[in-house]
Structures are given as C-alpha cells and as structure tokens.
N, CA, C and O atoms as a GROMACS GRO file, in nm:
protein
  412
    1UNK      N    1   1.382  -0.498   3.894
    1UNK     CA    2   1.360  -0.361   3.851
    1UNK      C    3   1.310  -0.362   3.708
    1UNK      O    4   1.356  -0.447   3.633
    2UNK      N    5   1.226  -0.283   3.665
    2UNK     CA    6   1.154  -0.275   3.547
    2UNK      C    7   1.220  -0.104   3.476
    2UNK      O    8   1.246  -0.002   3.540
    3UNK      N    9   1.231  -0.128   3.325
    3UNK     CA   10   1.232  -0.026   3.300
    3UNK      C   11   1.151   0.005   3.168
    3UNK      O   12   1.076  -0.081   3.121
    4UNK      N   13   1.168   0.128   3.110
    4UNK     CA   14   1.041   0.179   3.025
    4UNK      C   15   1.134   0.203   2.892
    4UNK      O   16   1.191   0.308   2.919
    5UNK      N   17   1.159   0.178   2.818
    5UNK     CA   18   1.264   0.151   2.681
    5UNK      C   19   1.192   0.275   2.568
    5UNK      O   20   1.081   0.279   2.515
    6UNK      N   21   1.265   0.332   2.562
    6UNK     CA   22   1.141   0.418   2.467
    6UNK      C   23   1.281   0.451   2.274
    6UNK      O   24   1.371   0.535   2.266
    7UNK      N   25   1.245   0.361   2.177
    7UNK     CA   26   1.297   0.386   2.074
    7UNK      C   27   1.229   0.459   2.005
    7UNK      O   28   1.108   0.441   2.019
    8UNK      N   29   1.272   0.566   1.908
    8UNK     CA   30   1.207   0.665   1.818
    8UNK      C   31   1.305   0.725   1.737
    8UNK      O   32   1.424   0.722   1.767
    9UNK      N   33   1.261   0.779   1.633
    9UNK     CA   34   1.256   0.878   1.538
    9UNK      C   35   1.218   1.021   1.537
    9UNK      O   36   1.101   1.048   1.563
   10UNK      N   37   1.321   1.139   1.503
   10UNK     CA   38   1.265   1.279   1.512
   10UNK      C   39   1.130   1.275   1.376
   10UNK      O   40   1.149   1.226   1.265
   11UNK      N   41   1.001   1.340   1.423
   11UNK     CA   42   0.965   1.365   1.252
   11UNK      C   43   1.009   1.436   1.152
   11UNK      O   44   1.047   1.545   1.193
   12UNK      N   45   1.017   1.427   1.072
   12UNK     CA   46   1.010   1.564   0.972
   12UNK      C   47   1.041   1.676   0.994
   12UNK      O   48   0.946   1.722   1.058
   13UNK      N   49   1.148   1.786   0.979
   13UNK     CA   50   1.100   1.924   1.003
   13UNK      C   51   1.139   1.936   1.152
   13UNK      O   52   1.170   2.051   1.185
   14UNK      N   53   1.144   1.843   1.247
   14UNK     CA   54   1.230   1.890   1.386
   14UNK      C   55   1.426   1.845   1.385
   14UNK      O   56   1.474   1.736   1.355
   15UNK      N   57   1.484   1.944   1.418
   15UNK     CA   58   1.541   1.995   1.416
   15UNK      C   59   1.636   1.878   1.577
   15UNK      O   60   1.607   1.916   1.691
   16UNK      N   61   1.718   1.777   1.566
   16UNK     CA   62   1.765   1.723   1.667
   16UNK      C   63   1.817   1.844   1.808
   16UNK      O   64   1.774   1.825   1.922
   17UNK      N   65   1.899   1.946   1.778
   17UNK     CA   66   1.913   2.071   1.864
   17UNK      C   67   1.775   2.085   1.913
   17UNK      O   68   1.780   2.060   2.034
   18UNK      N   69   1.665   2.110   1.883
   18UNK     CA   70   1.511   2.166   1.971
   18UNK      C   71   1.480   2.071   2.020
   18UNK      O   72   1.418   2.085   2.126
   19UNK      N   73   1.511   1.896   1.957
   19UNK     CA   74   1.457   1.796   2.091
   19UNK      C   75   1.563   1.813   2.183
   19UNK      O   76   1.530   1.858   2.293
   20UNK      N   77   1.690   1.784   2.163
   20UNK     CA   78   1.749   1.778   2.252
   20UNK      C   79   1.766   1.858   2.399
   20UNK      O   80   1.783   1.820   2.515
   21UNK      N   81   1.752   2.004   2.324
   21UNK     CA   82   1.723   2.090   2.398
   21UNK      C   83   1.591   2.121   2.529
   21UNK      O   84   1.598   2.190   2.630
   22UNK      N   85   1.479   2.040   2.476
   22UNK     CA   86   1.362   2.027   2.527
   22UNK      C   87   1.419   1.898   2.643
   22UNK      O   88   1.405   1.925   2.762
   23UNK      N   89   1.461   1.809   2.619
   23UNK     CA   90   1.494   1.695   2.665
   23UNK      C   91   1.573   1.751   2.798
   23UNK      O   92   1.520   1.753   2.909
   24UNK      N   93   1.682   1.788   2.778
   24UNK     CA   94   1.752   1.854   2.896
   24UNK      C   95   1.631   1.897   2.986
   24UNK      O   96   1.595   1.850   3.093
   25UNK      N   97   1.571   2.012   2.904
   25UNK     CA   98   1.497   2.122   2.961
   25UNK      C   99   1.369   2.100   3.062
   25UNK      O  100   1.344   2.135   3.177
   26UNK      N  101   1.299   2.023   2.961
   26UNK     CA  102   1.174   1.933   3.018
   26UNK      C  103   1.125   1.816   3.046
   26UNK      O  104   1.062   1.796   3.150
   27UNK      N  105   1.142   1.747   2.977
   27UNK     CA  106   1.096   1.590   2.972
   27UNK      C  107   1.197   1.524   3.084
   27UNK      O  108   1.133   1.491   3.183
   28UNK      N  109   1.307   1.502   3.093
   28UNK     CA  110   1.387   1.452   3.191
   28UNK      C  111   1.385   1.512   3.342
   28UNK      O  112   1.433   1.440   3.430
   29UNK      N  113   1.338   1.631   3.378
   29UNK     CA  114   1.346   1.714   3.509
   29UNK      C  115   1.184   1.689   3.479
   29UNK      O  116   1.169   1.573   3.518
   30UNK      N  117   1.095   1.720   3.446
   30UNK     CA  118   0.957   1.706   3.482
   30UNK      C  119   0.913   1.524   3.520
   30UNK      O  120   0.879   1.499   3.635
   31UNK      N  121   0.918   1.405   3.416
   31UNK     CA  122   0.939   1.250   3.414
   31UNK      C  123   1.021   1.256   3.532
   31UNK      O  124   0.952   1.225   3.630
   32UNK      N  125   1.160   1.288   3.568
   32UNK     CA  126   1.218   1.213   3.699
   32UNK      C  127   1.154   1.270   3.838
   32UNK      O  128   1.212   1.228   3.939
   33UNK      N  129   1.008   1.387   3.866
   33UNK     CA  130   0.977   1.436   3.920
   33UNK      C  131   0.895   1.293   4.002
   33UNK      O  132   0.873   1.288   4.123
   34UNK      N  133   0.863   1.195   3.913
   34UNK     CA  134   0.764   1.129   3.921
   34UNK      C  135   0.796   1.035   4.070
   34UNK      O  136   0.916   1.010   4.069
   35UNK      N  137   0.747   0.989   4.166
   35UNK     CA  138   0.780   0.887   4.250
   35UNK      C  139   0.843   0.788   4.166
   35UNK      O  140   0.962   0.765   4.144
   36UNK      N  141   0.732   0.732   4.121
   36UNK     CA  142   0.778   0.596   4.030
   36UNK      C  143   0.908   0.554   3.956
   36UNK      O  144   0.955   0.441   3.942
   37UNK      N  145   0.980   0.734   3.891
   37UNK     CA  146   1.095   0.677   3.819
   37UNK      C  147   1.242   0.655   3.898
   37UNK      O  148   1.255   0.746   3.980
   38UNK      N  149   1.312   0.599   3.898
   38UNK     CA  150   1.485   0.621   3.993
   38UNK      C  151   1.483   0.694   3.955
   38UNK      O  152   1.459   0.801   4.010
   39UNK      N  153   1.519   0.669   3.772
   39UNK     CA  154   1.620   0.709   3.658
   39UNK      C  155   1.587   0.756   3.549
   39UNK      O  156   1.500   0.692   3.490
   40UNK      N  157   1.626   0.846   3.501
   40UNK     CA  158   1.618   0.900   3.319
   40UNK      C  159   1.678   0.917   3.239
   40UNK      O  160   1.677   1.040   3.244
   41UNK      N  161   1.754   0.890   3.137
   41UNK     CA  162   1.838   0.877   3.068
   41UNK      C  163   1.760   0.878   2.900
   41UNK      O  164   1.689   0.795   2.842
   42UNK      N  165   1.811   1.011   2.860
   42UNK     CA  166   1.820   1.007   2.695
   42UNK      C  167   1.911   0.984   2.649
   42UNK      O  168   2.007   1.036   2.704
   43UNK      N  169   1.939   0.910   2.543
   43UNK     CA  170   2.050   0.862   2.444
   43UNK      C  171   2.039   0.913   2.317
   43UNK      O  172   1.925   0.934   2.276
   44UNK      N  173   2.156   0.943   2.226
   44UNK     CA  174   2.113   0.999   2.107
   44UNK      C  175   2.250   0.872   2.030
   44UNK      O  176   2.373   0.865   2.042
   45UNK      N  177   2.123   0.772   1.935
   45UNK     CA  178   2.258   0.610   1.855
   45UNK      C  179   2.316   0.698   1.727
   45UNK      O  180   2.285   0.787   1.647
   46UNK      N  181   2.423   0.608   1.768
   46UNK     CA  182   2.454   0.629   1.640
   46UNK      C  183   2.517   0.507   1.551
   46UNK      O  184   2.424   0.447   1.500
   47UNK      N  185   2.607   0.466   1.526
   47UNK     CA  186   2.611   0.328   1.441
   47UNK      C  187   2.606   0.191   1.508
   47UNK      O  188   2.671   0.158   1.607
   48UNK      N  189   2.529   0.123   1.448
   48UNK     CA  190   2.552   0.001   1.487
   48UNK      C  191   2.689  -0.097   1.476
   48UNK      O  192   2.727  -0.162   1.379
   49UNK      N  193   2.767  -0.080   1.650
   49UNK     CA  194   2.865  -0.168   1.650
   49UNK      C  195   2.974  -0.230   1.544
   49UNK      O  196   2.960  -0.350   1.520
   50UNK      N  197   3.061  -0.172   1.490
   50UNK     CA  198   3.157  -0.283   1.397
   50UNK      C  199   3.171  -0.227   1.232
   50UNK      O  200   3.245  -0.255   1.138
   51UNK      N  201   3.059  -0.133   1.254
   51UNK     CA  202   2.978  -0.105   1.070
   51UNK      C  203   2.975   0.016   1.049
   51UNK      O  204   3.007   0.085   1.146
   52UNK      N  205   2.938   0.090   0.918
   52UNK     CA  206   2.889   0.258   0.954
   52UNK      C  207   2.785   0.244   0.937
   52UNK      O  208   2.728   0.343   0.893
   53UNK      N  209   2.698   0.117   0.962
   53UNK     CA  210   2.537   0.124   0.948
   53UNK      C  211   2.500   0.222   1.061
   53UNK      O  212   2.547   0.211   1.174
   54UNK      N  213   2.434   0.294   1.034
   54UNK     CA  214   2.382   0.403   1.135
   54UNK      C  215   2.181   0.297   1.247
   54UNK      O  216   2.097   0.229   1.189
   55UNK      N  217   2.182   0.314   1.318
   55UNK     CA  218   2.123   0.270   1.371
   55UNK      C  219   2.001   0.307   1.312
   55UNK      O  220   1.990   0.413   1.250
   56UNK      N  221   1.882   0.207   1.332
   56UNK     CA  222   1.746   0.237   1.280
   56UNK      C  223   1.646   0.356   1.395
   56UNK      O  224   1.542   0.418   1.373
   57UNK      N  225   1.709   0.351   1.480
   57UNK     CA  226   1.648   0.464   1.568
   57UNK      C  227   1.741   0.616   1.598
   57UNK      O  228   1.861   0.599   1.582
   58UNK      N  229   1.713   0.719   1.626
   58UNK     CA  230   1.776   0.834   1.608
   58UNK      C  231   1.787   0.822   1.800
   58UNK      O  232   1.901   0.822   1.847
   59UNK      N  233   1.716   0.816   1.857
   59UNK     CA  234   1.688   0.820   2.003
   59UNK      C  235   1.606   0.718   2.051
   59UNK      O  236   1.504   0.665   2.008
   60UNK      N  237   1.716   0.692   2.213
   60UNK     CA  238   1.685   0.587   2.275
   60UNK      C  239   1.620   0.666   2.466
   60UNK      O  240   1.700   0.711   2.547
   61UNK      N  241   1.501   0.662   2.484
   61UNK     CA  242   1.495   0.686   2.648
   61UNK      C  243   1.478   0.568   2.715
   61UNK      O  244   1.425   0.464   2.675
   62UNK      N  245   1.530   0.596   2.828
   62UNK     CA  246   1.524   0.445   2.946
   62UNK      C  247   1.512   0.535   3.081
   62UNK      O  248   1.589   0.620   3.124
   63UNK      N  249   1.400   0.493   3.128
   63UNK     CA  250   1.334   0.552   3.262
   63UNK      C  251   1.340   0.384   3.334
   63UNK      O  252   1.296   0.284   3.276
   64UNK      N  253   1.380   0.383   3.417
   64UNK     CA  254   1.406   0.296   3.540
   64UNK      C  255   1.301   0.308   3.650
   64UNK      O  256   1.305   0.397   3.735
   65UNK      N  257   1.208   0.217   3.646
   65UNK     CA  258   1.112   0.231   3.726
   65UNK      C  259   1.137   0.136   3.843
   65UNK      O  260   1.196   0.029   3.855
   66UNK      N  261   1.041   0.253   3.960
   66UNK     CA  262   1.070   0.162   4.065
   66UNK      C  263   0.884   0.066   4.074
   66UNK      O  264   0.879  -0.042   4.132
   67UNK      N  265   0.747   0.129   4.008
   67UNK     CA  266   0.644   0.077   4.039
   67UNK      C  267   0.592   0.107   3.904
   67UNK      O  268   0.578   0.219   3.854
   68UNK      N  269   0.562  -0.024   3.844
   68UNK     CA  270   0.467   0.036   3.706
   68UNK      C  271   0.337   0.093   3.729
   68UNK      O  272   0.309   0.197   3.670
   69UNK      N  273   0.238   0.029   3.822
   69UNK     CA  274   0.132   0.051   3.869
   69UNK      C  275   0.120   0.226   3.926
   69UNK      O  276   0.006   0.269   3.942
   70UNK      N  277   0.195   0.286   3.943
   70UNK     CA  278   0.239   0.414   4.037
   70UNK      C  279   0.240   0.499   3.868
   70UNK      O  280   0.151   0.574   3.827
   71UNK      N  281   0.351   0.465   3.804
   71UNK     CA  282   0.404   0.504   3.682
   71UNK      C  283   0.271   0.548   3.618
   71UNK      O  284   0.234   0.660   3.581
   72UNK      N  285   0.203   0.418   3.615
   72UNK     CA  286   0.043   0.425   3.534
   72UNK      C  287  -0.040   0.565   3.588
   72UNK      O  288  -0.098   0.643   3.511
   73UNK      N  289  -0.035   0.579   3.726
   73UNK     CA  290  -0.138   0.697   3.767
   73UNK      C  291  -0.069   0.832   3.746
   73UNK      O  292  -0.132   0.938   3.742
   74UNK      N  293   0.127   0.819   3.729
   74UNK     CA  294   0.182   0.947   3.755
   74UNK      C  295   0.192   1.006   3.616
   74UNK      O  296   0.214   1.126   3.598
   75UNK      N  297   0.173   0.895   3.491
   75UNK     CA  298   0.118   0.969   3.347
   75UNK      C  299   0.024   1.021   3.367
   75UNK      O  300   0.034   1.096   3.270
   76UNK      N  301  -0.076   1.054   3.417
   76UNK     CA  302  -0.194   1.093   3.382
   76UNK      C  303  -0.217   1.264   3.443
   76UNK      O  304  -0.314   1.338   3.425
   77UNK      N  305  -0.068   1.293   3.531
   77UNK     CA  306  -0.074   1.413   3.594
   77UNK      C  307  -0.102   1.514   3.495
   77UNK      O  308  -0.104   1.473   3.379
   78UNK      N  309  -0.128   1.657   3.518
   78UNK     CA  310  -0.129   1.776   3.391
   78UNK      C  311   0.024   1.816   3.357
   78UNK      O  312   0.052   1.854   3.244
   79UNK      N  313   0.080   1.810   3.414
   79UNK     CA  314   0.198   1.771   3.399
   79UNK      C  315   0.256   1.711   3.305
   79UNK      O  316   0.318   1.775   3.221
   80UNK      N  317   0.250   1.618   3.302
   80UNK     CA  318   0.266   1.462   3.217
   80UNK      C  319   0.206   1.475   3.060
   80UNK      O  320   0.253   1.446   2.950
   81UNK      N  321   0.086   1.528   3.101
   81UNK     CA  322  -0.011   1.478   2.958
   81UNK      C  323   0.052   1.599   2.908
   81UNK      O  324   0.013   1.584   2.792
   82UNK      N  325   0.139   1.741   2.902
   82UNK     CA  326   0.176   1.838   2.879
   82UNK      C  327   0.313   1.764   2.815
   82UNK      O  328   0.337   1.740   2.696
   83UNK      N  329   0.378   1.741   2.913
   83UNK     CA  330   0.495   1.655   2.872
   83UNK      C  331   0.499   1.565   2.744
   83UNK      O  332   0.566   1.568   2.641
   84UNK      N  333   0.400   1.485   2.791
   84UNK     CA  334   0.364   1.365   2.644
   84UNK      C  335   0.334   1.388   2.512
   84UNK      O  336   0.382   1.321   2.420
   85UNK      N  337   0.219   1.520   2.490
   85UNK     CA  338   0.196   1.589   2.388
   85UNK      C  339   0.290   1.680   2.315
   85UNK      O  340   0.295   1.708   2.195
   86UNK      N  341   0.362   1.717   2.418
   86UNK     CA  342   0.501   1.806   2.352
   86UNK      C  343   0.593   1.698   2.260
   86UNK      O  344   0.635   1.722   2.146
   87UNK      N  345   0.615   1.576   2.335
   87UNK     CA  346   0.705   1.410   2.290
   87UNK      C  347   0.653   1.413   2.147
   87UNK      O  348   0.720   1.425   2.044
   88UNK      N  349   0.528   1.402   2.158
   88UNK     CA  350   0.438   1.351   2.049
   88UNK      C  351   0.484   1.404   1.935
   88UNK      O  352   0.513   1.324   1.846
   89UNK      N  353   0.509   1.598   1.900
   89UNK     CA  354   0.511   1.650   1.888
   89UNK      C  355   0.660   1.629   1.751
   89UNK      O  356   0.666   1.654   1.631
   90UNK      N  357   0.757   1.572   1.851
   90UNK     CA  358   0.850   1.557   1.836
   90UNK      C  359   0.888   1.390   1.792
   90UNK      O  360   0.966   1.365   1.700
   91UNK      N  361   0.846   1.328   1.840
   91UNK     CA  362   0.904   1.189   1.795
   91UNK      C  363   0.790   1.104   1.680
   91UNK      O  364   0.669   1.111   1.697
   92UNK      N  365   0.840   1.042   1.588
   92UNK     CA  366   0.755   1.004   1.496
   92UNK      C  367   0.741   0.797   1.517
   92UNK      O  368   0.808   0.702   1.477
   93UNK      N  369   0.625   0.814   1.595
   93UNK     CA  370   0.579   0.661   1.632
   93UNK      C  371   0.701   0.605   1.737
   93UNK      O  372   0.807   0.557   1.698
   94UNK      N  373   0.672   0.616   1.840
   94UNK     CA  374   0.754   0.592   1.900
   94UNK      C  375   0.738   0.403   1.952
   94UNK      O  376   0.628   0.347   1.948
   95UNK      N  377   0.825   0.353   1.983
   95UNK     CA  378   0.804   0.219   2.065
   95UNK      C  379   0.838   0.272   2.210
   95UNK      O  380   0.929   0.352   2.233
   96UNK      N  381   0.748   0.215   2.308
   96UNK     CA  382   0.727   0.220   2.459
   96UNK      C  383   0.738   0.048   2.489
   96UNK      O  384   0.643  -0.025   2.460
   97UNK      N  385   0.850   0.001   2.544
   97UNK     CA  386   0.895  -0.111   2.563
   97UNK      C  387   0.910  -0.156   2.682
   97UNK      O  388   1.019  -0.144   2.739
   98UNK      N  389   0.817  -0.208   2.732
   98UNK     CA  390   0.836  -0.265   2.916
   98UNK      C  391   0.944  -0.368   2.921
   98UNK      O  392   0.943  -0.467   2.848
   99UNK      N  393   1.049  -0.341   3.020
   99UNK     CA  394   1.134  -0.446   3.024
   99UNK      C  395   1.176  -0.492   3.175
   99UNK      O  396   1.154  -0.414   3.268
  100UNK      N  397   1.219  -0.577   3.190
  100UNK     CA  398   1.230  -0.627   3.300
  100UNK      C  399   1.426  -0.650   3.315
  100UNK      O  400   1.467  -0.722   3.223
  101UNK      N  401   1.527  -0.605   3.403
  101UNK     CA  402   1.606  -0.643   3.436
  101UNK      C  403   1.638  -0.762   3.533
  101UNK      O  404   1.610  -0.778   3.652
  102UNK      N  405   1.725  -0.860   3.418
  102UNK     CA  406   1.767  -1.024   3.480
  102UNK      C  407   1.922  -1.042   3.584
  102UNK      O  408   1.962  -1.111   3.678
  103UNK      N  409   1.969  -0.936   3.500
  103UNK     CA  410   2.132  -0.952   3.565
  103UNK      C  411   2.225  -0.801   3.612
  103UNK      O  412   2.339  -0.810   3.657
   0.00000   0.00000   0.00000
C-alpha cells in the first residue's frame, strides 16, 4: 500500500480555525471522493516526543492510496484543481511525500 505524506505550514495571516475548518469541510470529503484514496487523515503536531520542542511542521495529511497511477488522473478532476488551489491558498510550501508501507 502506498501513501501520499503531505507536511506543511499555515502561511501568514491564516488563521489554524479556517484551515481546519475547510479541512473537515472540504478537502477530506471531496479527496476521499476519489477511487484511488482508502483513507484521509489530517493531523494537527504538536511537540516533538520527550521535549517542548514544538514540531517543525504545523500539519501532517496522509491519504492512503490504493493506485498512484488512478490518483494521478483523479487530481486533475475540476474538482480537485478547486480543492488544490484552495490548499495552496492555505499551506505555505508544502512537502508531497510518496511512501510506501513495509510492515
């Protein structure tokens, strides 16, 4: 099983309540619409393990794919590119991390 790792940062000026809120609202019910995904899951870190170091990312998504190839054509819906531009909107440089589950 492959999944889609997505680490980020709010930018500037957004407000964690309006992503979050959007997140519930849209991005997770529109993305799990997709064939391709099982799963969707937003995370919001907070310290790194043991420390009060606060984590270098504010938000973690993990979409659980069942076909990357599928995934590839189901971004491109109007849908999607609506979806993505809103993300954009909101997250400042995000990492999109292909991963593969071993165990």
């Amino acid at each position: 099983m492959s999944a889609l790792v997505v680490l980020f940062n709010l930018k500037d000026g957004n407000a964690k309540e309006a992503y979050e809120q959007w997140a519930k609202d849209t991005d997770v019910p529109t993305a799990s619409k997709m064939t391709s995904v099982d799963d969707f899951k937003v995370f919001r870190l907070g310290n790194i393990m043991g420390t009060d170091n606060p984590s270098p990312y504010q938000y973690c998504e993990v979409l659980q794919i069942n076909d990357m190839s599928k995934l590839g054509e189901e971004v491109g819906s109007e849908a999607m590119k609506k979806v993505a531009t809103e993300f954009q909107g909101f997250a400042d440089n995000p990492m999109f991390i292909i991963s593969e589950q071993i165990a």
